[in-house]
KOLGU-4560 file (N, C-alpha, C; in nm, 3 decimals, padded with zeros to 5 digits):
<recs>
<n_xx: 00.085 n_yy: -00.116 n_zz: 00.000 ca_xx: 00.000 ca_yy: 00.000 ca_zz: 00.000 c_xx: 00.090 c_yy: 00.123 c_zz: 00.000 mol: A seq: 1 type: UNK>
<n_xx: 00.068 n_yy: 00.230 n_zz: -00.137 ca_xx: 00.151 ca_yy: 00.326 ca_zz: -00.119 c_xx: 00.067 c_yy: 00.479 c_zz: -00.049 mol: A seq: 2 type: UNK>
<n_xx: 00.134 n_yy: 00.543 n_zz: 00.025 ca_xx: 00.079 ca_yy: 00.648 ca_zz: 00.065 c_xx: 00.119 c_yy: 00.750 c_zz: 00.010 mol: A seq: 3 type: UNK>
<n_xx: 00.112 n_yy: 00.894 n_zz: 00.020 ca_xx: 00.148 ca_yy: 01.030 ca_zz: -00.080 c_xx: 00.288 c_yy: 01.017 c_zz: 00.017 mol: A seq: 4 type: UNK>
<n_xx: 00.340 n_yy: 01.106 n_zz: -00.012 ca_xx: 00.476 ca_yy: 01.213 ca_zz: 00.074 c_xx: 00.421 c_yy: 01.319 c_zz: 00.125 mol: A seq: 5 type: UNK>
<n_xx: 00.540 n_yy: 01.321 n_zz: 00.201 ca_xx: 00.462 ca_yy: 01.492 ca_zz: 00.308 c_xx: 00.540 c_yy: 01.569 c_zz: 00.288 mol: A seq: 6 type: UNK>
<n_xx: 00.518 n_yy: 01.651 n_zz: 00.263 ca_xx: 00.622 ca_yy: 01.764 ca_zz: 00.225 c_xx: 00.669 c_yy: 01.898 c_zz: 00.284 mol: A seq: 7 type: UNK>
<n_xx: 00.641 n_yy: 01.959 n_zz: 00.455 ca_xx: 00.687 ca_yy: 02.003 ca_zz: 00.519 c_xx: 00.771 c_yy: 01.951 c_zz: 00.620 mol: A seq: 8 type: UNK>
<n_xx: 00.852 n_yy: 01.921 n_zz: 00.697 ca_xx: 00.882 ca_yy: 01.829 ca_zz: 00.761 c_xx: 00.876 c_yy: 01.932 c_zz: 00.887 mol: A seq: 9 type: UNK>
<n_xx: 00.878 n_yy: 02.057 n_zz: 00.906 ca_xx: 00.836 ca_yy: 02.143 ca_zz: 01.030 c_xx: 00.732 c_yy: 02.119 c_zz: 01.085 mol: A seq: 10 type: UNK>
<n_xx: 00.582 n_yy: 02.059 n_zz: 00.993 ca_xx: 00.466 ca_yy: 02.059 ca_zz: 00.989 c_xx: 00.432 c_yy: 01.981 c_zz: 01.104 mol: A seq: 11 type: UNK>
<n_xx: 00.366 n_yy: 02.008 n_zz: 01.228 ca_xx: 00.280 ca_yy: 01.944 ca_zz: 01.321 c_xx: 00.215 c_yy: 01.823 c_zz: 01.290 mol: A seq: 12 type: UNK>
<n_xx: 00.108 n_yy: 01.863 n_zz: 01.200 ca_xx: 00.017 ca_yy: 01.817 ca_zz: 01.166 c_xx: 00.079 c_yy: 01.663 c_zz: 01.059 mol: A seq: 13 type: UNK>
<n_xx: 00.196 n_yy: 01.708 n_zz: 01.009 ca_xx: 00.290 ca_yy: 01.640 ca_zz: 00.920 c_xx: 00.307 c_yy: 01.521 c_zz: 00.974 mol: A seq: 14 type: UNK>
<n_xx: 00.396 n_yy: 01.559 n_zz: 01.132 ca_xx: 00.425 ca_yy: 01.439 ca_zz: 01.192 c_xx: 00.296 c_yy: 01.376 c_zz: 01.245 mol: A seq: 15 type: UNK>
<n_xx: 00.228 n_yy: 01.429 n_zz: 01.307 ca_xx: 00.089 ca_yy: 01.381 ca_zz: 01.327 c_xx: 00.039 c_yy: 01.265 c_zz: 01.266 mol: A seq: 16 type: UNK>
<n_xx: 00.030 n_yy: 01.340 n_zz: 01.090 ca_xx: -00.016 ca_yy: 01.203 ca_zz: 00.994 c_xx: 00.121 c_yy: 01.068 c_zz: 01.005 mol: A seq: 17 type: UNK>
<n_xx: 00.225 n_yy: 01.125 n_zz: 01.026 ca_xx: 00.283 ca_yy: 01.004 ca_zz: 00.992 c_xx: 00.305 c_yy: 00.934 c_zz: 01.115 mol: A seq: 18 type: UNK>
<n_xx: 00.284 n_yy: 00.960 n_zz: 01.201 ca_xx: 00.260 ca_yy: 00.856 ca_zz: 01.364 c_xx: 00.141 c_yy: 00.798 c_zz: 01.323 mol: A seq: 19 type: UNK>
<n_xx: 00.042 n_yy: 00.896 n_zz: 01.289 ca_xx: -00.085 ca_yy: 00.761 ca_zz: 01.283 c_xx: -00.060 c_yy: 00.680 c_zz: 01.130 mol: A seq: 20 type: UNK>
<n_xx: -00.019 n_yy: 00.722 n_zz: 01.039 ca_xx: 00.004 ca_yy: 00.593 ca_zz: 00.957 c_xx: 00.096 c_yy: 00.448 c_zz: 01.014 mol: A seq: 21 type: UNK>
<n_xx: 00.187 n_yy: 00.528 n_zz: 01.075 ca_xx: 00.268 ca_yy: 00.372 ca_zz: 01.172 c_xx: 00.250 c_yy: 00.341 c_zz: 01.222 mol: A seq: 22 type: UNK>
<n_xx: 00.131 n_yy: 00.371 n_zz: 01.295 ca_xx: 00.070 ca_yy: 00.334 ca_zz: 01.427 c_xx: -00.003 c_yy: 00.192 c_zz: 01.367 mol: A seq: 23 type: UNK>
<n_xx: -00.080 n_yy: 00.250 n_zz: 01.269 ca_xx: -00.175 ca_yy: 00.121 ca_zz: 01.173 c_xx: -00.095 c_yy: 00.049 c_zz: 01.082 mol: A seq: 24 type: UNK>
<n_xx: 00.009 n_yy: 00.101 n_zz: 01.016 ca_xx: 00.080 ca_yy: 00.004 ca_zz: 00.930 c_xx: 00.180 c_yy: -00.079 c_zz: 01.060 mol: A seq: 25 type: UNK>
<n_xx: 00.240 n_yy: -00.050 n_zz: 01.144 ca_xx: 00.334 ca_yy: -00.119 ca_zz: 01.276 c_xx: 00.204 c_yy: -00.232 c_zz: 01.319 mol: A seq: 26 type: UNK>
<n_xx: 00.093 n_yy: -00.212 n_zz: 01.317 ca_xx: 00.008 ca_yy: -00.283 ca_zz: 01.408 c_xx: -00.034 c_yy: -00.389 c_zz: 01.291 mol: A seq: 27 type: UNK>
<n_xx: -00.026 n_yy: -00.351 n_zz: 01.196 ca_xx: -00.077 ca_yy: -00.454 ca_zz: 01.074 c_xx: 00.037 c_yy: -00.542 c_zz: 01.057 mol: A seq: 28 type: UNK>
<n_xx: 00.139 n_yy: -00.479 n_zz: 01.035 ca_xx: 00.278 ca_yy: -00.573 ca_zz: 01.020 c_xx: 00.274 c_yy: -00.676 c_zz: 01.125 mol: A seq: 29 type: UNK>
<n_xx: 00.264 n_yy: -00.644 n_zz: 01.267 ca_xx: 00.329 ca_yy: -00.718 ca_zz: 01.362 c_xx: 00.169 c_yy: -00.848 c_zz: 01.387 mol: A seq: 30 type: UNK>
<n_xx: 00.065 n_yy: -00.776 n_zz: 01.325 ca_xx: -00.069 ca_yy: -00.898 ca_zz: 01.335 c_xx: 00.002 c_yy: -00.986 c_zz: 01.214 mol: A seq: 31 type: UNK>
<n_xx: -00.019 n_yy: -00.902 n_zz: 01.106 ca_xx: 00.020 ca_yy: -00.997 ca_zz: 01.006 c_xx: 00.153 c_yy: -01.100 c_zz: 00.961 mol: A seq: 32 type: UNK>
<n_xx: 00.251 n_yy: -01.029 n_zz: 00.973 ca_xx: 00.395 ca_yy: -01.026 ca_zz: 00.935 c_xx: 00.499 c_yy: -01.126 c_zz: 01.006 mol: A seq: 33 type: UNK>
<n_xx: 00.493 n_yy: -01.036 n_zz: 01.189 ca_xx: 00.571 ca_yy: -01.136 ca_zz: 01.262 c_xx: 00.546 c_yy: -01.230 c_zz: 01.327 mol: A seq: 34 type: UNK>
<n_xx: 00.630 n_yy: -01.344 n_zz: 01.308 ca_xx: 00.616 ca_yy: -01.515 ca_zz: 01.324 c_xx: 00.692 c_yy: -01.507 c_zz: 01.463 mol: A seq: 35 type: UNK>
<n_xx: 00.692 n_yy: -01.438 n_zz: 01.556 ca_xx: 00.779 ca_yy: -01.487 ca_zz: 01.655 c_xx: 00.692 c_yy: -01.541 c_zz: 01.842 mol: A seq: 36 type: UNK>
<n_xx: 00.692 n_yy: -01.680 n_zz: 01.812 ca_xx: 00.623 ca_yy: -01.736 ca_zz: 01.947 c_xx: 00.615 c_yy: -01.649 c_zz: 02.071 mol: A seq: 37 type: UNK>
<n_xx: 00.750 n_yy: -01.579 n_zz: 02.100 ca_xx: 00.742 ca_yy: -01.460 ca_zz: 02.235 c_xx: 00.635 c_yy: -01.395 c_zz: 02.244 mol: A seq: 38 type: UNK>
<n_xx: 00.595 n_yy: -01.374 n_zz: 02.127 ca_xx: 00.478 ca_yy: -01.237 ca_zz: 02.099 c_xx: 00.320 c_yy: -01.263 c_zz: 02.109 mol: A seq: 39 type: UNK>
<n_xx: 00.313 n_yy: -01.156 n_zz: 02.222 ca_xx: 00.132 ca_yy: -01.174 ca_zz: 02.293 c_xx: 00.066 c_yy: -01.160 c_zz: 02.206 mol: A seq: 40 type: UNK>
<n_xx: -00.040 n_yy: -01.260 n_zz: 02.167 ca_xx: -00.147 ca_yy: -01.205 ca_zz: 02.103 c_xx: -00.282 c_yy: -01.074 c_zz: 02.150 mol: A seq: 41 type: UNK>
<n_xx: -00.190 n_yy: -01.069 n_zz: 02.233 ca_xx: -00.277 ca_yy: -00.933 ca_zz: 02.320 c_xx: -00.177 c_yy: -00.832 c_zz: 02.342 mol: A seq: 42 type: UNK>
<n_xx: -00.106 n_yy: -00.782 n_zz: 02.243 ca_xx: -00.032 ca_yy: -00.693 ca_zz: 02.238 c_xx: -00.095 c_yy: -00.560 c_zz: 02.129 mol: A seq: 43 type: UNK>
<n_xx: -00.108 n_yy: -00.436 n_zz: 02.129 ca_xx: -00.169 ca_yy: -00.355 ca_zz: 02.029 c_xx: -00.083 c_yy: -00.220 c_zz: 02.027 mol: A seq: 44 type: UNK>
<n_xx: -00.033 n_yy: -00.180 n_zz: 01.978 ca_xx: 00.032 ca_yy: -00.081 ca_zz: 01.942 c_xx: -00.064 c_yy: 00.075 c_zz: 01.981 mol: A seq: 45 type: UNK>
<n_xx: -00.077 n_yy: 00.115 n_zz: 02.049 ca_xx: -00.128 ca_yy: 00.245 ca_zz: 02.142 c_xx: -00.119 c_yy: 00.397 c_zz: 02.061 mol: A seq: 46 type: UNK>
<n_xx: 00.025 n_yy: 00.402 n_zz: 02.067 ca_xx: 00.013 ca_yy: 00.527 ca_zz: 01.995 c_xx: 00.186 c_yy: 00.542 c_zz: 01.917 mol: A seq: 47 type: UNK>
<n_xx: 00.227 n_yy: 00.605 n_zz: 01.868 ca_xx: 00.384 ca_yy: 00.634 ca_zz: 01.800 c_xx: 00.449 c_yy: 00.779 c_zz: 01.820 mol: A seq: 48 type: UNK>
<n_xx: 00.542 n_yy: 00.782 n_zz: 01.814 ca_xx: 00.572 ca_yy: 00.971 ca_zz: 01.850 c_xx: 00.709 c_yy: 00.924 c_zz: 01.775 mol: A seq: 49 type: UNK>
<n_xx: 00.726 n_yy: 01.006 n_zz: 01.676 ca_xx: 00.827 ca_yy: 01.017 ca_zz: 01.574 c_xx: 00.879 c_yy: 01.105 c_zz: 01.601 mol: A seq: 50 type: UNK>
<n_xx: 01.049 n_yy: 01.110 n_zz: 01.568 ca_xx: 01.115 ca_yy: 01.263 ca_zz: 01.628 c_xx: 01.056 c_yy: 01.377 c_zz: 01.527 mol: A seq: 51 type: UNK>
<n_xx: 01.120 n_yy: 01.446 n_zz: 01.492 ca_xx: 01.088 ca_yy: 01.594 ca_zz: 01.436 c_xx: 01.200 c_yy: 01.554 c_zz: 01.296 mol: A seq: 52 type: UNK>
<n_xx: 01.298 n_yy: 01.478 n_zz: 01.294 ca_xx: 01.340 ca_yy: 01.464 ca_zz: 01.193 c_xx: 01.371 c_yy: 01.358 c_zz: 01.140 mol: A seq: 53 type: UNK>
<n_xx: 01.281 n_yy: 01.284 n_zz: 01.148 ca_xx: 01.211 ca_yy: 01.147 ca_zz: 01.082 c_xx: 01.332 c_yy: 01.079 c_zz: 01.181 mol: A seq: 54 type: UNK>
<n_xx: 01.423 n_yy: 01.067 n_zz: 01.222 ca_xx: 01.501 ca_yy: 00.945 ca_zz: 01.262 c_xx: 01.460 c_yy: 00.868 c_zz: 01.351 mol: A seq: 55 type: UNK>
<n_xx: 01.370 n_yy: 00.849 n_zz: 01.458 ca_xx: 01.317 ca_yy: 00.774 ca_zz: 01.546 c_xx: 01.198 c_yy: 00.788 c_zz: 01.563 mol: A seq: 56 type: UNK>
<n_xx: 01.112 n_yy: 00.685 n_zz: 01.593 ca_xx: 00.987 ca_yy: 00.670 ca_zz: 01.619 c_xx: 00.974 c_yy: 00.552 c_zz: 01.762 mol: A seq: 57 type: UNK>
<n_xx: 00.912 n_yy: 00.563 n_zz: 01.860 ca_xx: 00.850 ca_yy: 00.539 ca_zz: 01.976 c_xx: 00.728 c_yy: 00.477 c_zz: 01.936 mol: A seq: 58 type: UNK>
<n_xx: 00.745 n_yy: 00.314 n_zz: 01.912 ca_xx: 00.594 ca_yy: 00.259 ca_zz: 01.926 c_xx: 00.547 c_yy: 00.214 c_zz: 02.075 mol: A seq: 59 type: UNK>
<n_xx: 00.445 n_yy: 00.255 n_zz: 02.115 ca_xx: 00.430 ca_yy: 00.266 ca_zz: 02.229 c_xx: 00.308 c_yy: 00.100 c_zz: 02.212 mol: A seq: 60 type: UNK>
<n_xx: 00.360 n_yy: 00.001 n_zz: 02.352 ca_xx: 00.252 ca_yy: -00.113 ca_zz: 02.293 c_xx: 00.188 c_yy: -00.158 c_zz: 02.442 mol: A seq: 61 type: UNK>
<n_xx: 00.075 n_yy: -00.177 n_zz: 02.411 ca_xx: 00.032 ca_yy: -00.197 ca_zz: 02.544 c_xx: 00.018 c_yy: -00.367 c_zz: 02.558 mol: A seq: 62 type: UNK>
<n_xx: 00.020 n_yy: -00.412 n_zz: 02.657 ca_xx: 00.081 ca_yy: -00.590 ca_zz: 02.644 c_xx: -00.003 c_yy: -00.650 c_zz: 02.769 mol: A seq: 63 type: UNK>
<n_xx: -00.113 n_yy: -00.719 n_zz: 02.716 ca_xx: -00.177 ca_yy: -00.783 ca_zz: 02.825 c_xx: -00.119 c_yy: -00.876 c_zz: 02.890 mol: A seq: 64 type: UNK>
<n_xx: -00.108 n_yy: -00.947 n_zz: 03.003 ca_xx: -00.052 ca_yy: -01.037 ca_zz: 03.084 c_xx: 00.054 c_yy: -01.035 c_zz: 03.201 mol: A seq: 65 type: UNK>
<n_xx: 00.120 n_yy: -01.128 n_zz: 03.165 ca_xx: 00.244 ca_yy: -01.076 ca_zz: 03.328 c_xx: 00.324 c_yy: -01.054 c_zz: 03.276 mol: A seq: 66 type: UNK>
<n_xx: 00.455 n_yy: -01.001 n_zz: 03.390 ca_xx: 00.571 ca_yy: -00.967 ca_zz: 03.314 c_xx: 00.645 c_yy: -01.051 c_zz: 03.258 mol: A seq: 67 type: UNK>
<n_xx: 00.645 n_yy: -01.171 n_zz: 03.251 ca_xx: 00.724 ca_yy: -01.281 ca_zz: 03.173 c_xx: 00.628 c_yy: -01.262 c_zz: 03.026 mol: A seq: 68 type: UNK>
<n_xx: 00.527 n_yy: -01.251 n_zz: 02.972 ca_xx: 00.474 ca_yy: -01.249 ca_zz: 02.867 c_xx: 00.460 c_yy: -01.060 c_zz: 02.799 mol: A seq: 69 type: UNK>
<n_xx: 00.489 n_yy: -00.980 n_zz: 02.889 ca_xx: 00.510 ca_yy: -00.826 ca_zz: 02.822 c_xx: 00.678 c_yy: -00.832 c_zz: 02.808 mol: A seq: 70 type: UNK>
<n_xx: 00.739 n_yy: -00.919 n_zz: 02.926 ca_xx: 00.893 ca_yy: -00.897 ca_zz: 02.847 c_xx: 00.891 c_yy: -00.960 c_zz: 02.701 mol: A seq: 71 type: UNK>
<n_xx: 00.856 n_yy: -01.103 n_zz: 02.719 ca_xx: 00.902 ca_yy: -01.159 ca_zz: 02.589 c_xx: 00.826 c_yy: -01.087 c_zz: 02.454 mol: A seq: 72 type: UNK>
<n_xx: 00.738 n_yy: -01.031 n_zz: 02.481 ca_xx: 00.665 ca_yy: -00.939 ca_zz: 02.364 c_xx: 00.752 c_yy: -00.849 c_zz: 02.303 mol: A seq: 73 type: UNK>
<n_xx: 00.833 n_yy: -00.785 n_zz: 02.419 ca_xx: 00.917 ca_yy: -00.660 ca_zz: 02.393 c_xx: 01.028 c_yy: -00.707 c_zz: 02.315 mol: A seq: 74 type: UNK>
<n_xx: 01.099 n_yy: -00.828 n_zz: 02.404 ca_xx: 01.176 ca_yy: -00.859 ca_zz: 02.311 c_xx: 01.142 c_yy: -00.936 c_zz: 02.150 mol: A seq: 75 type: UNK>
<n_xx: 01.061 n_yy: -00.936 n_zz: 02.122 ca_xx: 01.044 ca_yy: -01.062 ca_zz: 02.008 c_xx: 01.008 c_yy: -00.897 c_zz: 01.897 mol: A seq: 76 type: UNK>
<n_xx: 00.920 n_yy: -00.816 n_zz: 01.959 ca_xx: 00.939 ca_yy: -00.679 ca_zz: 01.915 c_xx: 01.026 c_yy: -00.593 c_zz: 01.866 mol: A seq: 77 type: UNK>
<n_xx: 01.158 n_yy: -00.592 n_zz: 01.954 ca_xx: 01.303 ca_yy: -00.548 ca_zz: 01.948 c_xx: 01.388 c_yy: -00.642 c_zz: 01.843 mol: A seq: 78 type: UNK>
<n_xx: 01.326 n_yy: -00.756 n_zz: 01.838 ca_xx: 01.410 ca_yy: -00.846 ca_zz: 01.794 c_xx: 01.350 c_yy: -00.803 c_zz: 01.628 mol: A seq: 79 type: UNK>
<n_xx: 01.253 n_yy: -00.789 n_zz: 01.593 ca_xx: 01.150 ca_yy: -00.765 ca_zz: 01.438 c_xx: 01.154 c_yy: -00.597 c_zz: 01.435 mol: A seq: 80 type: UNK>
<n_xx: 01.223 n_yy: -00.551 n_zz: 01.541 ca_xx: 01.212 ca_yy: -00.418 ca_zz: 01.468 c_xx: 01.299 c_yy: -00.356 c_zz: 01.296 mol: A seq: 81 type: UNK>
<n_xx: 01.415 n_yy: -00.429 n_zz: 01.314 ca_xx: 01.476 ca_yy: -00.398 ca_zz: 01.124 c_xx: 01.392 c_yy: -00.463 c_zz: 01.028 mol: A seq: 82 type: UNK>
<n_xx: 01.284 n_yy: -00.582 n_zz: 01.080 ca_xx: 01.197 ca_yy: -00.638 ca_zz: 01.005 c_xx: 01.112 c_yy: -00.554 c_zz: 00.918 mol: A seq: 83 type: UNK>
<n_xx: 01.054 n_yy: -00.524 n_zz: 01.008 ca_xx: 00.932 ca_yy: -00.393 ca_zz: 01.030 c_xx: 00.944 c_yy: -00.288 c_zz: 00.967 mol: A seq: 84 type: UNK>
<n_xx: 01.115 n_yy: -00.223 n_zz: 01.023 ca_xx: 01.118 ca_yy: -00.140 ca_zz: 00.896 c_xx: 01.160 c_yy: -00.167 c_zz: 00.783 mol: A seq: 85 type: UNK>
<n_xx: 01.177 n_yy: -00.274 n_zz: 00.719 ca_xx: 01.204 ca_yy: -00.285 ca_zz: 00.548 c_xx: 01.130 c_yy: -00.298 c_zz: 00.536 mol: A seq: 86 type: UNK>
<n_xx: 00.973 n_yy: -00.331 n_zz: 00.589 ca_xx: 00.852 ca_yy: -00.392 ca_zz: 00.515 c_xx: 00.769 c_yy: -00.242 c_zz: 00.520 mol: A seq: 87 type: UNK>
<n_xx: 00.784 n_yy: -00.118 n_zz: 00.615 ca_xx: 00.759 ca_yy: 00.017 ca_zz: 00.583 c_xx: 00.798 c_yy: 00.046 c_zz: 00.502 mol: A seq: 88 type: UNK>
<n_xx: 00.919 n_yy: 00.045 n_zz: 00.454 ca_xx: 01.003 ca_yy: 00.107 ca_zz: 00.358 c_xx: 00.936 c_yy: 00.074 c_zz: 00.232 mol: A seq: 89 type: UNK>
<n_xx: 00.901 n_yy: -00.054 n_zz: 00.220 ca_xx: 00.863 ca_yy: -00.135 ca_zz: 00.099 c_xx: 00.721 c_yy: -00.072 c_zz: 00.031 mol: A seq: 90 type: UNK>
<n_xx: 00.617 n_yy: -00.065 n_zz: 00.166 ca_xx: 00.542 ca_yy: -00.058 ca_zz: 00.154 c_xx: 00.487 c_yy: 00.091 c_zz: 00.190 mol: A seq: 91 type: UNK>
<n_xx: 00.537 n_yy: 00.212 n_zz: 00.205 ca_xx: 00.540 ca_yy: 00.324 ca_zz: 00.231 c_xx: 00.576 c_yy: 00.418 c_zz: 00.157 mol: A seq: 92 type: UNK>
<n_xx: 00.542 n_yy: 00.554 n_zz: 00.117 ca_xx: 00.602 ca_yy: 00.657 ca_zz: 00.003 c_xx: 00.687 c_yy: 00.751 c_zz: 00.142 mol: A seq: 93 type: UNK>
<n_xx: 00.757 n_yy: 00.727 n_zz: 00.194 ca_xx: 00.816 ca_yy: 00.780 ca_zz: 00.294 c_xx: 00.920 c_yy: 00.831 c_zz: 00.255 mol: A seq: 94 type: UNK>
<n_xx: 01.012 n_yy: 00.908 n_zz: 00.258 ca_xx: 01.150 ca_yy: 00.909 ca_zz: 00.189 c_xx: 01.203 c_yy: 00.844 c_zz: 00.378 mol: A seq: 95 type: UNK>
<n_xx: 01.165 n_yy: 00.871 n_zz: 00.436 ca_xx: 01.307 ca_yy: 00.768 ca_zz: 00.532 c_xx: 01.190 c_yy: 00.750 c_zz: 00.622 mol: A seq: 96 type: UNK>
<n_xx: 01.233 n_yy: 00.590 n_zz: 00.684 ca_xx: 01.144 ca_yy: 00.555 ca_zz: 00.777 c_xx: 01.253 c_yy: 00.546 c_zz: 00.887 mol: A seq: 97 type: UNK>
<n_xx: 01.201 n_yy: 00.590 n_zz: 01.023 ca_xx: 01.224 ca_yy: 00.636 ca_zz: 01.083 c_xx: 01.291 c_yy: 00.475 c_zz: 01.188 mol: A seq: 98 type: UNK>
<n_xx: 01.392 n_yy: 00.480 n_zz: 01.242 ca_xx: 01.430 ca_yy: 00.370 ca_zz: 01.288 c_xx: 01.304 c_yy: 00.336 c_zz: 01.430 mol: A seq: 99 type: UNK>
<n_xx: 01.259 n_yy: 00.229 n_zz: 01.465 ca_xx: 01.147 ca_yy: 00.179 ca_zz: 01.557 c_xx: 01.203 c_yy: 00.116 c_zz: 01.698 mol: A seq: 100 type: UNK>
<n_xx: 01.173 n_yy: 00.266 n_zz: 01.812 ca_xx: 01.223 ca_yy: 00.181 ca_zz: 01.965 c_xx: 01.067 c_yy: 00.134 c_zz: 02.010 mol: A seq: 101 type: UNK>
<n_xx: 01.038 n_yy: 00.029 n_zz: 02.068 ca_xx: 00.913 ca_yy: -00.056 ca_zz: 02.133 c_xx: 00.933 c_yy: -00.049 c_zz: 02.257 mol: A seq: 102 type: UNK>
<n_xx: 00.831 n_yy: 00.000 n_zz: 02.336 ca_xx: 00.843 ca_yy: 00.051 ca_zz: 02.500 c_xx: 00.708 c_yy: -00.002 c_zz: 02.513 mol: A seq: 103 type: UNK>
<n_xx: 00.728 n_yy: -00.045 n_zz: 02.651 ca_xx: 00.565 ca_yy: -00.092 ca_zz: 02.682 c_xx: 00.491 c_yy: 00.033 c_zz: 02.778 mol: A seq: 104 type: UNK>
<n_xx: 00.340 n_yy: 00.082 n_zz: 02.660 ca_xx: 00.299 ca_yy: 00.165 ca_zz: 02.743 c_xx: 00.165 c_yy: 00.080 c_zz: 02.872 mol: A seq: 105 type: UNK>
<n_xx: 00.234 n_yy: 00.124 n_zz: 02.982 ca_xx: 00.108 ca_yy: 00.104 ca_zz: 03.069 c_xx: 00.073 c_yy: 00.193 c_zz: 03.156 mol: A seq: 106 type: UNK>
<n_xx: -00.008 n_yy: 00.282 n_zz: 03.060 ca_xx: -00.117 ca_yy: 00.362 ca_zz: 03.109 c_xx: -00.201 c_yy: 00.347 c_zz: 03.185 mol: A seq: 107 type: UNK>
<n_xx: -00.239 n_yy: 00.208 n_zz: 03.091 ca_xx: -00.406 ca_yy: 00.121 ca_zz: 03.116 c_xx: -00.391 c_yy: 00.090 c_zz: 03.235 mol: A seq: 108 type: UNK>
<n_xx: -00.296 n_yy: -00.007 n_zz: 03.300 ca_xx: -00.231 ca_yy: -00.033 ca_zz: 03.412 c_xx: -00.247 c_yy: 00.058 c_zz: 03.567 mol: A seq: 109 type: UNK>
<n_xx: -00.154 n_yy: 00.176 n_zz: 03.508 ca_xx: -00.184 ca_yy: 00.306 ca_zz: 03.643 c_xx: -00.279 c_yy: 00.332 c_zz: 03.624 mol: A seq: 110 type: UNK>
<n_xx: -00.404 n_yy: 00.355 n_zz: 03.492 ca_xx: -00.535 ca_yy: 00.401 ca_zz: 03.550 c_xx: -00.618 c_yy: 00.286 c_zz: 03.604 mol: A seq: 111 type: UNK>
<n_xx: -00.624 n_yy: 00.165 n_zz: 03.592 ca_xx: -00.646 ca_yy: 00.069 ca_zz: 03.680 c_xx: -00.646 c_yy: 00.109 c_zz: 03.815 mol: A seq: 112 type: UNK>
<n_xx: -00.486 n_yy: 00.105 n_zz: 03.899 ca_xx: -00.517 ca_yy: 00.141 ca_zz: 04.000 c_xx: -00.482 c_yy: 00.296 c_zz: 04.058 mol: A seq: 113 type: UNK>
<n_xx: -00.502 n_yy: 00.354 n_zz: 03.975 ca_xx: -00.566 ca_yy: 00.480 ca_zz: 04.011 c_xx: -00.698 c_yy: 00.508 c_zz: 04.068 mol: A seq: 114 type: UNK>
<n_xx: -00.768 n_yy: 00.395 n_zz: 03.976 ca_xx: -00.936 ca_yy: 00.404 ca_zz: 03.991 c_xx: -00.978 c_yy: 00.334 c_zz: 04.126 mol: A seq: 115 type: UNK>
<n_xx: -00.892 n_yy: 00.231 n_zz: 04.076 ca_xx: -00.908 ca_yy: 00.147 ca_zz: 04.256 c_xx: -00.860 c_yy: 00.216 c_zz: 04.372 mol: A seq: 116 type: UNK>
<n_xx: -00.798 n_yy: 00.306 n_zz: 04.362 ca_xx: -00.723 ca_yy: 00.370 ca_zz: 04.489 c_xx: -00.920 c_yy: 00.476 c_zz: 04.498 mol: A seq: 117 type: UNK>
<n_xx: -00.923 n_yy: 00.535 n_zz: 04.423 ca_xx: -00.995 ca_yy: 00.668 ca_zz: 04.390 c_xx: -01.133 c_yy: 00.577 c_zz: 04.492 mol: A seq: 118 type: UNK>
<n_xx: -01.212 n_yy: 00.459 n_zz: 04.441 ca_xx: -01.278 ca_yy: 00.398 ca_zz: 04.479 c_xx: -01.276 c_yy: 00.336 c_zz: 04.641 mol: A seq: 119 type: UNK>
<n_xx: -01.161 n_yy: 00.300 n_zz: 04.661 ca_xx: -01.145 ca_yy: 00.230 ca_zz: 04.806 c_xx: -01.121 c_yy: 00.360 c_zz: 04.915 mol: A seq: 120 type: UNK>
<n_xx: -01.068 n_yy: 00.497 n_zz: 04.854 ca_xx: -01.121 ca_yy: 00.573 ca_zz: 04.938 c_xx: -01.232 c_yy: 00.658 c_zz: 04.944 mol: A seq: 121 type: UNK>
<n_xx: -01.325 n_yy: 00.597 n_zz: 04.860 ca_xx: -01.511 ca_yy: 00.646 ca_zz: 04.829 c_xx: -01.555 c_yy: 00.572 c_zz: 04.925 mol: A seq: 122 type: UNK>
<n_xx: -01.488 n_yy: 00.482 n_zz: 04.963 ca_xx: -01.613 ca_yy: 00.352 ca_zz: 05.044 c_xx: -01.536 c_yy: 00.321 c_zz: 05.189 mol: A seq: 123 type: UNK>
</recs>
């Protein structure tokens, strides 16, 4: 699937579009693409934050289970990240794709017990 080029690279809105295109093409690759047993099937790619000059991108992944099954996610992740990006590259009108660090976001997690804290001192 080819997409246009962007052609400000100052542009907000620029990087904007191109976090959410990797957000959905990273999340399609890694449903579709990577073969690696480590990797949760309850893993989903959250959100991306690309630097300002295309060289790094932050897929942020949120990873259901314990920490023996969000580590091995991360790593099997880390391990398919040069994967990932030749198959952007391939499949992207990008002039440079941005190299891919995988961090596990758990948001979901602290607002969990955020809510439970918030609750147990309601009652």
């Amino acid at each position: 699937m080819k997409n246009t080029n962007f052609h400000n690279p100052q542009s907000p809105s620029r990087i904007d579009s191109i976090n959410s295109l990797l957000k959905k093409e990273i999340s399609r690759i890694i449903t579709t693409q990577v073969k690696d047993p480590r990797l949760s099937d309850w893993a989903s790619v959250t959100h991306v934050e690309t630097s300002k000059n295309l060289q790094t991108a932050i897929a942020y992944i949120s990873i259901m289970g314990d920490r023996t099954k969000k580590t091995k996610t991360l790593q099997a992740l880390r391990s398919a990240s040069k994967f990932i990006q030749v198959i952007l590259h391939k499949d992207l009108s990008l002039k440079r794709i941005p190299n891919i660090k995988f961090v596990e976001d758990d948001s979901f997690e602290k607002s969990e017990i955020i809510s439970k804290l918030i609750n147990d001192n309601n009652h």
